[in-house]
C-alpha positions as a printed Julia matrix, in Angstrom:
627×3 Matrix{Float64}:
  31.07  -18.36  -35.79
  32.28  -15.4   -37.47
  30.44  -12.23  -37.67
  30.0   -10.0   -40.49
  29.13   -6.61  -40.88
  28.1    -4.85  -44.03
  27.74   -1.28  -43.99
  26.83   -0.62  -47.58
  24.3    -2.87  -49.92
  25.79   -2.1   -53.45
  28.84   -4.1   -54.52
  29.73   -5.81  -51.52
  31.48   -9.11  -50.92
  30.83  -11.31  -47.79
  33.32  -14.27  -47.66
  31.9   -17.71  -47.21
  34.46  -19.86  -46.57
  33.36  -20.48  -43.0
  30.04  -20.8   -40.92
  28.85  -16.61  -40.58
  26.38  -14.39  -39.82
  25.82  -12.05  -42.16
  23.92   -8.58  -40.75
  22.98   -5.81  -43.0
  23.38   -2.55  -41.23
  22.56    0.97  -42.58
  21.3    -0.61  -45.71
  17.66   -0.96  -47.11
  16.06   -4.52  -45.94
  15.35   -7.37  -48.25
  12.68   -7.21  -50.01
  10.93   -9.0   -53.25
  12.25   -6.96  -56.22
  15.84   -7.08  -54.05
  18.48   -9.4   -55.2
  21.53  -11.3   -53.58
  24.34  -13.08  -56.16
  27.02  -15.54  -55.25
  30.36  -13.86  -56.58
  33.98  -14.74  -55.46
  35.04  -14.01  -51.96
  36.48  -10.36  -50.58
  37.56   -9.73  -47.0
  35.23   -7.64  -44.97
  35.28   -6.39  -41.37
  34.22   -8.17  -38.31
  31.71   -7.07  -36.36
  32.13   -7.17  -32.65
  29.79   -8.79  -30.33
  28.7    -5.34  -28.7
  27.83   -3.93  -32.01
  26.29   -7.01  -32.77
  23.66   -6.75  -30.4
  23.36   -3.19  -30.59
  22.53   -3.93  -34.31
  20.18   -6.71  -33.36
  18.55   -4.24  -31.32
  18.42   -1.97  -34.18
  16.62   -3.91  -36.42
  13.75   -5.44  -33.91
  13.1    -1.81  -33.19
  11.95   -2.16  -37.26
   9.0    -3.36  -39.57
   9.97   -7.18  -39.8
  11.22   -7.53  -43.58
   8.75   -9.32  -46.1
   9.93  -13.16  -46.09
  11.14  -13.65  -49.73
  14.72  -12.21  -51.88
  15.85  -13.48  -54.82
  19.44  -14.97  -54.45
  20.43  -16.09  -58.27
  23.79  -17.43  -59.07
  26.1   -15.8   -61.52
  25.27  -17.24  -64.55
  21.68  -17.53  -63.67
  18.27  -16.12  -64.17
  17.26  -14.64  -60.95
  14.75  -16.8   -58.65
  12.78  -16.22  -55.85
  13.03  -18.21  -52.51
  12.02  -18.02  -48.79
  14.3   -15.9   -46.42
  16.06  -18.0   -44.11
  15.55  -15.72  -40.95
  14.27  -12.58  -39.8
  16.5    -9.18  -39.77
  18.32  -10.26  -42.52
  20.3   -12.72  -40.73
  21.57  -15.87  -42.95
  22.27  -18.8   -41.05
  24.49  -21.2   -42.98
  26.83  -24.63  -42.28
  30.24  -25.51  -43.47
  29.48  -24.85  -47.07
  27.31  -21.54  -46.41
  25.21  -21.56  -49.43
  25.52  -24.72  -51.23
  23.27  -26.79  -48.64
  20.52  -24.27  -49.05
  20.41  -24.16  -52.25
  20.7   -27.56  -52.87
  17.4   -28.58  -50.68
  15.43  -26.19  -52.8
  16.65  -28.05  -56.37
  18.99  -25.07  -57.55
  22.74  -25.27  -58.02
  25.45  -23.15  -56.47
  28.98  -21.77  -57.36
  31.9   -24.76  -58.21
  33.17  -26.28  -55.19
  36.74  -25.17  -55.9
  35.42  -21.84  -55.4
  34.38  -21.02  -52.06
  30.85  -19.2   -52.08
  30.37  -15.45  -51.1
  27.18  -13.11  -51.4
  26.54   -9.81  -52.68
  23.99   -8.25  -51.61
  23.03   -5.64  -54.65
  19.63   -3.77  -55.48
  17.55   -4.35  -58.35
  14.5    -3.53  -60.17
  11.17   -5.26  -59.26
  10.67   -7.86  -62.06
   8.56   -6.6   -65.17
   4.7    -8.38  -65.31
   4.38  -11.45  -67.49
   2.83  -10.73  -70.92
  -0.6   -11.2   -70.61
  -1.11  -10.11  -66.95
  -1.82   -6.64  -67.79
  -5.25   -7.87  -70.07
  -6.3   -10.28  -67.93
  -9.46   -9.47  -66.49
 -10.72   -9.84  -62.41
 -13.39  -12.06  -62.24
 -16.34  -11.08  -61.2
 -17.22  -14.13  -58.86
 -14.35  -14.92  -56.93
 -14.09  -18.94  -55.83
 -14.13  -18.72  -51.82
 -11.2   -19.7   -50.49
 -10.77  -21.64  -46.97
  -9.0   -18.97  -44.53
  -4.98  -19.98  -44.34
  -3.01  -19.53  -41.17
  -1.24  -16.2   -40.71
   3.08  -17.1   -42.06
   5.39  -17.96  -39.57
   7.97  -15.24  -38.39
  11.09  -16.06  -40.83
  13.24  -17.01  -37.82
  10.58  -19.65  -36.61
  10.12  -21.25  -40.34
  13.91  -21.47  -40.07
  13.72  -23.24  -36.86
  10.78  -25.57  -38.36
  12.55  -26.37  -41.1
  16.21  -27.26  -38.63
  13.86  -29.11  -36.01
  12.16  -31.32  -38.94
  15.53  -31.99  -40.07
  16.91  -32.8   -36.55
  14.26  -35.33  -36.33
  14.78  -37.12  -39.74
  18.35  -37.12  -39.4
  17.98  -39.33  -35.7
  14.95  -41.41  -37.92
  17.47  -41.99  -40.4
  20.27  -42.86  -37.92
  22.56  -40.14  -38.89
  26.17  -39.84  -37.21
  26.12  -37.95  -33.94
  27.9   -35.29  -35.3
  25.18  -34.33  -37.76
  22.9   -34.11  -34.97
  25.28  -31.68  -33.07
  25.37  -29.56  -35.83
  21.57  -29.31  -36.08
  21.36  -28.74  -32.26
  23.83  -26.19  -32.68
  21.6   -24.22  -34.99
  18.94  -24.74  -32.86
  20.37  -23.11  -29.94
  21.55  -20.31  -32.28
  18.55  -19.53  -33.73
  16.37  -19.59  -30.94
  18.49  -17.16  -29.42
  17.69  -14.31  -31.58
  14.36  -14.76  -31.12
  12.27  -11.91  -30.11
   9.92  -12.24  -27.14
   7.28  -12.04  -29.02
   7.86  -14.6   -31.45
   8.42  -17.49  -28.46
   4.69  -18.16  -29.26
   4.85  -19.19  -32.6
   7.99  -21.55  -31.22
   6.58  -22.89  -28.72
   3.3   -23.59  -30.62
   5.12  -24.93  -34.16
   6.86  -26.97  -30.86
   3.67  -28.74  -29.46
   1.8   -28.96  -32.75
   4.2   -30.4   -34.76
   6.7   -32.94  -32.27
   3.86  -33.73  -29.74
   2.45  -37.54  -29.49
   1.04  -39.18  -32.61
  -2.19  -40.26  -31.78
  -2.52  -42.59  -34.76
   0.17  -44.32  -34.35
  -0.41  -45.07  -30.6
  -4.06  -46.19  -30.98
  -2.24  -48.36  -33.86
  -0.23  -49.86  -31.57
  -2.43  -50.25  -28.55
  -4.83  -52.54  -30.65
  -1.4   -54.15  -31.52
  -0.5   -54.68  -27.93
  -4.2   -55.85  -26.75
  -4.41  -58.4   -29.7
  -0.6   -59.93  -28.75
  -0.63  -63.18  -26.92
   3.0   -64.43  -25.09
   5.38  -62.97  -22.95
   8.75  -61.58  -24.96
   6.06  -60.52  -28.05
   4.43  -58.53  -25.17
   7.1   -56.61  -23.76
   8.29  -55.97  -27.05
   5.27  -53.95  -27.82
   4.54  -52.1   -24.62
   8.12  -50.68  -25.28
   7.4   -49.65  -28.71
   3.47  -48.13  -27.09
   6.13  -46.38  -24.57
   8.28  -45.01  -27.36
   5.07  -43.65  -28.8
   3.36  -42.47  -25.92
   6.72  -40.09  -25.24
   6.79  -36.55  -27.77
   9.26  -35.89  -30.04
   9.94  -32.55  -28.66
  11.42  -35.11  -25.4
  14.24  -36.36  -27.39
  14.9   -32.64  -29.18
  15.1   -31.5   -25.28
  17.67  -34.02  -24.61
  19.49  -33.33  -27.52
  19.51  -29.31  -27.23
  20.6   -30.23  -23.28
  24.19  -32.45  -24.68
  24.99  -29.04  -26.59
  27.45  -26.61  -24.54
  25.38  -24.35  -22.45
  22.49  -26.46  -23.43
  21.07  -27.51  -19.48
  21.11  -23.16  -18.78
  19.83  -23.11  -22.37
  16.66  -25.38  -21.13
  16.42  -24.04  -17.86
  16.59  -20.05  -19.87
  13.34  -21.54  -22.52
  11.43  -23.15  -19.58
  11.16  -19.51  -18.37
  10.26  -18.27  -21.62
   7.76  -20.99  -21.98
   6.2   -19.88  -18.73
   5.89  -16.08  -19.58
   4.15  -17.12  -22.97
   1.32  -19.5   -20.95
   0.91  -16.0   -18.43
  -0.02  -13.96  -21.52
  -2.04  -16.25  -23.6
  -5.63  -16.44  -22.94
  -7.07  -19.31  -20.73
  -9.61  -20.45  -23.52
  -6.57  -20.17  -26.13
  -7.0   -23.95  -27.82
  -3.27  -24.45  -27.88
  -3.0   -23.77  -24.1
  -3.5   -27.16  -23.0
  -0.69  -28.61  -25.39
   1.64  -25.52  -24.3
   0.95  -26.9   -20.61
   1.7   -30.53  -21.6
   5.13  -29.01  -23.35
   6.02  -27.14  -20.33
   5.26  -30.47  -17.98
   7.65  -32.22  -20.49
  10.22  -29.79  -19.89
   9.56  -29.72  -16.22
  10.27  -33.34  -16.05
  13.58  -33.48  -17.76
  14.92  -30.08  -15.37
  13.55  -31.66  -12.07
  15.86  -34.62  -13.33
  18.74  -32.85  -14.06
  18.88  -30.78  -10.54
  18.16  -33.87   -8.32
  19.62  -32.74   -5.17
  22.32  -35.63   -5.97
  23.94  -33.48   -8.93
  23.68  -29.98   -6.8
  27.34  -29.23   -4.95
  26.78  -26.65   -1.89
  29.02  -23.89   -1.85
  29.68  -21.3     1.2
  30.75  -17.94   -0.41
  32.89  -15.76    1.48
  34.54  -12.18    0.5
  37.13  -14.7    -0.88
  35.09  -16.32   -3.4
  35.07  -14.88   -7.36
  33.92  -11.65   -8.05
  31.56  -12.7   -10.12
  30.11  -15.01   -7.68
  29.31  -12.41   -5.35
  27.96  -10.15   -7.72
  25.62  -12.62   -8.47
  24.98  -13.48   -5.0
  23.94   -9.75   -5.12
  21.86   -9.41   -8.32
  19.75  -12.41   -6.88
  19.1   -11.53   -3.63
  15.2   -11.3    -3.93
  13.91  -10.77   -0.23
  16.05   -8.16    1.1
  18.02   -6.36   -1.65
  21.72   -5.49   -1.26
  22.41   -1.84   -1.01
  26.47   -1.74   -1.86
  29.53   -3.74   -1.38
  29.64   -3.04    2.23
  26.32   -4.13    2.83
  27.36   -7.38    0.92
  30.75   -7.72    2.7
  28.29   -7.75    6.06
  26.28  -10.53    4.64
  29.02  -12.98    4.13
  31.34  -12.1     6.84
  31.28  -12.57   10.68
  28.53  -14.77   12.14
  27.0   -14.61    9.07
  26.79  -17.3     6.19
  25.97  -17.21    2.63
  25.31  -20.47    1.26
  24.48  -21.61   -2.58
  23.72  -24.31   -4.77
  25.35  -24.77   -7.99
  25.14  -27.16  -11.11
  27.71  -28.44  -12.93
  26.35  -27.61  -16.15
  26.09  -24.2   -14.58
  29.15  -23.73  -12.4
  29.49  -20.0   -12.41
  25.55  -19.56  -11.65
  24.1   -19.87   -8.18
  20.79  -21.79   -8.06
  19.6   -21.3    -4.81
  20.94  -18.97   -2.17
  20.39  -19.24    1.59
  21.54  -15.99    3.47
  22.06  -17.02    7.33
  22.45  -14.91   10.36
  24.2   -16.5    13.45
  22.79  -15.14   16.8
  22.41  -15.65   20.26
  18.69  -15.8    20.2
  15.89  -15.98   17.19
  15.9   -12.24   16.01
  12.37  -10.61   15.99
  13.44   -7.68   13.67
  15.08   -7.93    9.84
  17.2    -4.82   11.21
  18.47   -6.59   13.77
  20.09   -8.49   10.79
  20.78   -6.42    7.99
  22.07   -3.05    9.69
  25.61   -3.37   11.64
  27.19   -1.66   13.99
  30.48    1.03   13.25
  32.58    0.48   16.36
  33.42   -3.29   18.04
  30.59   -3.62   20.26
  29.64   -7.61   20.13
  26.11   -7.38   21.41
  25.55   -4.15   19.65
  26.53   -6.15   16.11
  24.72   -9.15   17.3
  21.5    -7.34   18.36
  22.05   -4.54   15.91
  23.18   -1.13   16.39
  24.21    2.64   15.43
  28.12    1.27   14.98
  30.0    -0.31   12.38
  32.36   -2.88   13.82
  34.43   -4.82   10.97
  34.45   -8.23   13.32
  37.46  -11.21   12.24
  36.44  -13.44   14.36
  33.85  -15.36   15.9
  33.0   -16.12   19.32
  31.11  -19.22   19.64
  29.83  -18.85   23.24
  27.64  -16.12   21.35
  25.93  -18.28   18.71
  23.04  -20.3    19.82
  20.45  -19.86   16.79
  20.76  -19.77   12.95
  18.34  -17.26   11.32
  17.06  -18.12    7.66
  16.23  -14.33    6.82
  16.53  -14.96    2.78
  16.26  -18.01    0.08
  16.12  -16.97   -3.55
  15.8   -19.04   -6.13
  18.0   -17.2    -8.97
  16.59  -19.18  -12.06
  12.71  -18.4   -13.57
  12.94  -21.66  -15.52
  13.52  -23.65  -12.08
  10.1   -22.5   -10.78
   8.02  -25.46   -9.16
  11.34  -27.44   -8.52
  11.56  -27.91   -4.78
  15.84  -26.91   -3.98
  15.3   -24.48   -1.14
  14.13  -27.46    1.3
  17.0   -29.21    0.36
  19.33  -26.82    0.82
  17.9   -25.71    4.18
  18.59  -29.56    4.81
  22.36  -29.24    4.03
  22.85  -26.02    5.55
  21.41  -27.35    8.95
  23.7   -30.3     9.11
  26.62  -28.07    7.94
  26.1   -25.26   10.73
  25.51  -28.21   13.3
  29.05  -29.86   12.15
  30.5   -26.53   12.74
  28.65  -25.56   15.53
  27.99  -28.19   17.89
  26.19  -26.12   20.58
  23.69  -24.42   18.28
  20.2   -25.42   19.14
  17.47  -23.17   17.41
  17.07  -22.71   13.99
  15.01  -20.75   12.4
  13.65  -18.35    9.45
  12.64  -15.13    9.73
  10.32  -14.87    7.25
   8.08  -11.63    4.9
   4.35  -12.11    4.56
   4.21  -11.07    0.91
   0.27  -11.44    0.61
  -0.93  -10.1     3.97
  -1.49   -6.36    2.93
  -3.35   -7.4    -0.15
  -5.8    -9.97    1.94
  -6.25   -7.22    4.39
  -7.26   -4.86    1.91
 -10.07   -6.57    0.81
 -11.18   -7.93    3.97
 -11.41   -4.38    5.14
 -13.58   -3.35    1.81
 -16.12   -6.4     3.24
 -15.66   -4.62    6.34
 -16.66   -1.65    5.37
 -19.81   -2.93    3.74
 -20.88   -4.72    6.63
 -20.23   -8.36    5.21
 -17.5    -9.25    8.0
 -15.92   -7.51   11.34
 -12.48   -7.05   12.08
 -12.4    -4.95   15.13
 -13.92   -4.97   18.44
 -16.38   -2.63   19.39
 -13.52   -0.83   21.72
 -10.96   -0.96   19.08
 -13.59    0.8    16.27
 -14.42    3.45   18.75
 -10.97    4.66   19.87
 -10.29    4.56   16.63
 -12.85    6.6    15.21
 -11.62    8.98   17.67
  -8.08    9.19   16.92
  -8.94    9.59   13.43
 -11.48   12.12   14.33
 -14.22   10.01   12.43
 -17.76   10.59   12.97
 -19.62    8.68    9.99
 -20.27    5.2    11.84
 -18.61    2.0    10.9
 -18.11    2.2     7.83
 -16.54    5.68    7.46
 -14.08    4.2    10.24
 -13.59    1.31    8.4
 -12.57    3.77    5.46
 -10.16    5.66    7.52
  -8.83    1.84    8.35
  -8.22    1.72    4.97
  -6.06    4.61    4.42
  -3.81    4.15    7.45
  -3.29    0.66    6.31
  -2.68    1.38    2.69
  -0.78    4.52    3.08
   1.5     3.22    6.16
   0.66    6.94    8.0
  -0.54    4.63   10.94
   3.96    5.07   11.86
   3.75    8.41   11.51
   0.78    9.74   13.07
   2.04    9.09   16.82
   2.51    6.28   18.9
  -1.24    5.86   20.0
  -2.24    4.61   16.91
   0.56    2.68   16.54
   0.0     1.19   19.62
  -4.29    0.64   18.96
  -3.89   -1.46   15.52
  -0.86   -3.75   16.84
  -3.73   -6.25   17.97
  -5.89   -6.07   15.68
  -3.02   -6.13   12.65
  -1.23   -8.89   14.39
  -4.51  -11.01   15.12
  -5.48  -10.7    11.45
  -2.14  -11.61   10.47
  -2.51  -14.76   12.46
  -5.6   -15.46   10.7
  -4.42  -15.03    7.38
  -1.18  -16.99    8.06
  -2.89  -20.1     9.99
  -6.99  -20.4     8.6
  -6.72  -18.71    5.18
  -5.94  -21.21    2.76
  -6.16  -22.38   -0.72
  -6.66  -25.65   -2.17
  -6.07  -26.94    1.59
  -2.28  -25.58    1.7
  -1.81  -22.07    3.31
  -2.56  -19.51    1.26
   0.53  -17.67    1.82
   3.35  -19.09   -1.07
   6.07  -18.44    1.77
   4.0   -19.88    5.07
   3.51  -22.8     2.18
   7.29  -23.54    1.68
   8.37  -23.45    4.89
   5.25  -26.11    6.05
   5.99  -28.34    3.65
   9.39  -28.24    4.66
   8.21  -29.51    8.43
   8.87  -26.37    9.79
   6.49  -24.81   12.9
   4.88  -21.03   12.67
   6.37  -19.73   15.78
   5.89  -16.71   16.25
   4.87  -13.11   14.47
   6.85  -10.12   15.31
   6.04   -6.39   15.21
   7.32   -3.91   13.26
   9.83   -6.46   11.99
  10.58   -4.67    8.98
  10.01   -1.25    8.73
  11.6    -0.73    5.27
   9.31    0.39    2.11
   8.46   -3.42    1.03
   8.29   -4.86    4.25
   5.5    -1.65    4.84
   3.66   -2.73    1.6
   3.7    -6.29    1.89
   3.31   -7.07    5.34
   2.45   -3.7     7.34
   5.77   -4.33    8.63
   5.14   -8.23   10.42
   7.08  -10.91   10.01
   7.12  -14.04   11.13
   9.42  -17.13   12.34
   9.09  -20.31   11.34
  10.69  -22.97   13.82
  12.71  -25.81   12.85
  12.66  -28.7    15.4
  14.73  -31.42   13.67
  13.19  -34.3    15.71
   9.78  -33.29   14.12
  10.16  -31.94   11.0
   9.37  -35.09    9.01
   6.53  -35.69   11.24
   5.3   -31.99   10.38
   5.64  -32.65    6.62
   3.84  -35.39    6.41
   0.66  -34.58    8.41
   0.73  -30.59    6.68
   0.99  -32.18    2.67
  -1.55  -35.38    3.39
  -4.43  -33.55    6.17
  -3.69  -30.15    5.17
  -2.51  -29.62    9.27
  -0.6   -26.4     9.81
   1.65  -26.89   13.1
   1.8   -23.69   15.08
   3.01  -22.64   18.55
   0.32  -21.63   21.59
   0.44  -18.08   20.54
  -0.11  -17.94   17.11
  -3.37  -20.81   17.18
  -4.81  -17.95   19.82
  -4.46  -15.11   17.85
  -5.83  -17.17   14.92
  -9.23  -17.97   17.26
  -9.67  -14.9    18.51
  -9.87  -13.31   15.01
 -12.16  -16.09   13.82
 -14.4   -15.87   16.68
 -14.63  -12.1    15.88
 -15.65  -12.64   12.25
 -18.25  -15.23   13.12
 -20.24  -12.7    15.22
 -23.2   -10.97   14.42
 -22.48   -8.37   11.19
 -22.11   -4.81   12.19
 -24.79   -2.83   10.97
């Protein structure tokens, strides 16, 4: 597609000869008492794809234009139609304007002429005779209230998607389709966020299941005696019972770019059911829409049609600075810090698609160590000079290691999994990919024996929070009565429990507890890492652990090990987590045992240490309230 700009409105010529786009920039917007005529074509200048979007940018930042212009032909009387699209954008075929004319009943330029537009201004047309004496009457007729217009880029996408679905009803070649698709894709590109809605809605409302025809067919079906007559109609009830919006998925996903294209909406699709209201009526056909979609993805990114991928300071630049951008748990800081990540006894693994070959799905960053690390720095920072067990352990040196000494790996550390793609949300990949990654490093690694993650708490600070405003109003205890006394005096508190429980409050929420000396570091280690157990191993929602990342990993098989303090002392691990993390163990023998019995009883495995912790915090809750 060719891109067009125009800087000027008057006079003008945009050639038509091919499929364009045809922006207006710097000129006033269309408008009824505007006009556009078809005149011969003229060359103009292209518009790059930087300015393009700059100009796109431009316009959104705008009043939307009122959706009408009058486009007459030379020789015509002007007339007034519907704008195709918003911003002034025309979106037109092989024969630009002749097909859009043509479905409204109006005639075009000769064929031997390819068609062009000029956009020039002109005078509102003058009132009908008449109008001026006719009189307002004093009883208006009430009239039903109408639905607010669609934006103009959304009628243009009803108007392609009705058209999409007539032309497979009327068994049109599969090249008319692709064209349709094509617009599709186009168009719903240069959407803006806020018009997804109205997309998504026109979407559901107008492609979803037609209930007529299936109860039509069901009293078919239940009135049908004999066995081929049968079969015949539950397929035709199964055609029904499936949306149209299905098929226009599967069709959008055989366009190029179209499974990234799906994968890109499904995100969309879930931002738009986070804003709308709950008691919204179209809500629960938005949900059965996004289900739909879900469906088709999980299909297309069975773990069969996923290729693993190791990336190395070898692999594509690109690659890596993906690898980068993604990385969710622990950010990147440079290229250094990424050349660590990937390099000696380290491993960087990611799944990719082949409908998206230069975009990692998932990404597994892997630490090779000679025991399970307790600390995220022990991971992340290096050492400067060649000191093994200082870059193993972690260190004040920098060593740039080339190669690896396997007597020195006996564990593989999980310390990040990011999925890279909002539309994949609620497809399970990371298990899988844990799966490969094991028998990979075990292939490689023969002698390797442990594996396991080393995982954040994102929700613990949050829980804690409130369970210390309970606290404070005497509906729980979290402290024993030795722990809320020396506390009260190192924080020089004399107002009782509850102005102790206050000053709880602001060492946990303002992390000072690190910086006003080791004492009180050392007082709230038990009680932080005994609530932590709590919240990790009873806490739980709808039966499964409350905690989304305790959650993966158990439904995975894997065991809660062990919690670790001050495991990450950087600002996020300090907000999320007060600076605990936690390991989750991977036994291979009995990590299909642990799956089943934690996703059908709700049973969270957990070593010795953590299940005591997790009493001991429980039995403190359950005694008497503190006055």
């Amino acid at each position: 597609m060719m891109n067009i700009a125009v800087p000027q409105l008057s006079g003008m010529i945009v050639s038509g000869c091919s499929p364009i786009q045809l922006l207006v920039l710097r000129a006033p917007r269309l408008v009824p008492g505007r006009s556009a005529a078809l005149a011969p074509p003229a060359a103009c200048r292209p518009l790059s794809s930087g300015r393009r979007r700059a100009a796109m940018a431009a316009f959104r930042s705008q009043s939307r234009p009122t959706p009408g212009v009058r486009v007459p032909s030379e020789r015509a009387e002007p007339v007034h139609l519907a704008s195709p699209s918003a911003e002034n954008l025309l979106l037109f075929s092989e024969s630009p304007t002749a097909g859009w004319l043509a479905c409204r009943g109006l005639s075009g330029p000769p064929n031997d002429d390819p068609p062009a537009i000029v956009l020039t201004p002109a005078e509102p047309p003058p009132p009908a005779e008449g109008d001026a004496e006719q009189e307002t009457p004093s009883e208006e007729t009430p009239q039903p209230p109408q639905p607010p217009p669609l934006p103009p880029l959304v009628g243009y996408l009803q108007d392609t998607l009705r058209g999409l679905v007539t032309a497979r009803n009327e068994n049109k070649p599969p090249h008319t389709l692709e064209v349709l698709s094509r617009r599709v894709v186009a168009a719903y590109g240069e959407l803006a966020p806020s018009e997804h809605q109205h997309f998504f809605r026109l979407l559901a409302d107008e492609h979803s299941v037609d209930h007529s025809k299936v109860l039509a067919a069901a009293a078919e079906l239940a009135g049908t005696q004999g066995g081929a007559q049968i079969l015949k109609r539950e397929e035709g009830l199964a055609s029904l019972l499936q949306p149209d919006y299905v098929w226009i998925f599967k069709q959008l996903g055989r366009t190029e770019g179209g499974v990234k294209f799906l994968v890109d909406m499904r995100a969309h699709l879930l931002r738009t059911l986070t804003v709308t209201d709950a008691s919204d009526p179209s809500v629960p056909r938005l949900r059965s829409l996004g289900s739909a979609l879900k469906d088709l993805i999980a299909l297309w990114f069975s773990v069969g049609f996923l290729q693993l991928e190791r990336i190395t300071w070898e692999s594509p630049c690109a690659m890596l600075e993906k690898v980068s951008e993604y990385e969710a748990v622990h950010p990147v800081r440079n290229w250094t810090d990424l050349k660590r990540r990937v390099g000696p006894y380290r491993r960087c693994f990611v799944f990719t698609h082949h409908a998206m070959p230069s975009e990692p799905v998932v990404v597994l960053h892997t630490a090779l160590t000679p025991t399970i690390s307790s600390s995220i720095q022990d991971i992340v920072r290096k050492p400067r000079r060649f000191s093994l067990s200082d870059y193993l352990h972690g260190g004040s040196n920098d060593a740039v290691l080339k190669d690896e000494d396997p007597g020195q790996i006996a564990a593989a550390i999980f310390y990040s999994i990011s999925s890279t793609q909002k539309g994949l949300q609620g497809i399970e990949l990371g298990n899988y990919l844990i799966k490969r990654v094991v028998r990979e490093l075990a292939a490689e690694y023969p002698q390797l024996s442990q594996f396991s993650s080393l995982s954040p708490i994102p929700g613990f600070k949050s829980w804690l929070t409130t369970e210390i405003n309970k606290a404070e109003r005497g509906q729980c205890r979290l402290l024993t009565d030795s722990e809320l006394a020396r506390l009260a005096e190192l924080t020089e508190c004399q107002e009782g429990t509850s102005g102790t429980m206050a000053q709880l409050r602001r060492l946990v929420t303002s992390c000072s507890w690190l910086e006003e000396g080791g004492e009180l570091c050392q007082l709230l280690e038990a009680p932080l890492m005994r609530l932590c157990a709590r919240y990790l191993y009873s806490e739980k929602r709808r039966g499964s652990a409350l905690d989304s990342v305790a959650n993966f990993h158990l439904r995975n098989g894997a065991v809660m090990w062990r919690l670790n303090w001050r495991a990450d002392l950087t600002a996020r691990g300090l907000t999320n987590s007060c600076g605990i993390m936690v390991n989750y163990r991977y036994f291979l023998e009995d990590t299909q045992q642990n799956s089943e019995r934690y996703l059908s009883a709700h049973t969270i495995t957990a070593s010795e240490g953590v299940r005591q912790l997790a009493d001991r915090a429980r039995e403190l809750g359950r005694t008497d309230t503190v006055q």
